[in-house]
C-alpha positions in Angstrom: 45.5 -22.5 92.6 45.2 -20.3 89.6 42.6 -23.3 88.0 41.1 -23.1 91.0 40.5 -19.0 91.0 39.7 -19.1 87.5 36.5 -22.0 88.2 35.2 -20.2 91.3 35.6 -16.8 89.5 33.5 -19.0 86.7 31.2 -19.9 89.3 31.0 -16.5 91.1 29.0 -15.5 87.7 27.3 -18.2 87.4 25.2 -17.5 90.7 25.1 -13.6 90.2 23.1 -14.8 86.8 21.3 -17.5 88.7 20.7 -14.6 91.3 19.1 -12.2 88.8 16.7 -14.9 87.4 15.6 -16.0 90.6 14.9 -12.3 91.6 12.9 -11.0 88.8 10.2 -14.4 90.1 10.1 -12.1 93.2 8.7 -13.1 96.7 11.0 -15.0 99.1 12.9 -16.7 96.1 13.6 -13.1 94.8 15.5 -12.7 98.2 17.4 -16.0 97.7 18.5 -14.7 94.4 19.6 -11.7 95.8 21.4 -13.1 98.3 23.4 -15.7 95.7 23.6 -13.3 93.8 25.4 -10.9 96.5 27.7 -13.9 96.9 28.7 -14.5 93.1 29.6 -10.6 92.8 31.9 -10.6 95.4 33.7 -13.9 94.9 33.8 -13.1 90.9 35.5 -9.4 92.0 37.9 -11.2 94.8 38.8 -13.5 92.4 39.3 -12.4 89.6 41.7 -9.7 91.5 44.1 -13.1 92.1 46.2 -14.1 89.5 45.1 -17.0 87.4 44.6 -18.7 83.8 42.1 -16.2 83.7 44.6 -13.1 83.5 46.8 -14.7 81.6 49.1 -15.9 84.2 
């Protein structure tokens, strides 16, 4: 599972960047990117509080 936490945690910032491009083009596609981006930051921060590769582990 720690492979696993590490990719999603990969992932997680992945879409919080994809989240912040897609906002600054605004309108209804600015609310999508907030909205993936609302999901990377929280499953980056769950996580990364798991142990993984990621931590050394």
């Amino acid at each position: 599972m720690g492979t696993t936490t590490c990719t999603l945690g990969t992932l997680g910032e992945i879409l919080g960047t994809l989240g912040e491009i897609l906002g600054t083009l605004g309108g209804n596609v600015g609310t999508v990117g907030e909205i993936l981006g609302t999901i990377g930051g929280y499953s980056t921060k769950w996580l990364t509080t798991l142990p993984g590769p990621c931590d050394g582990y």
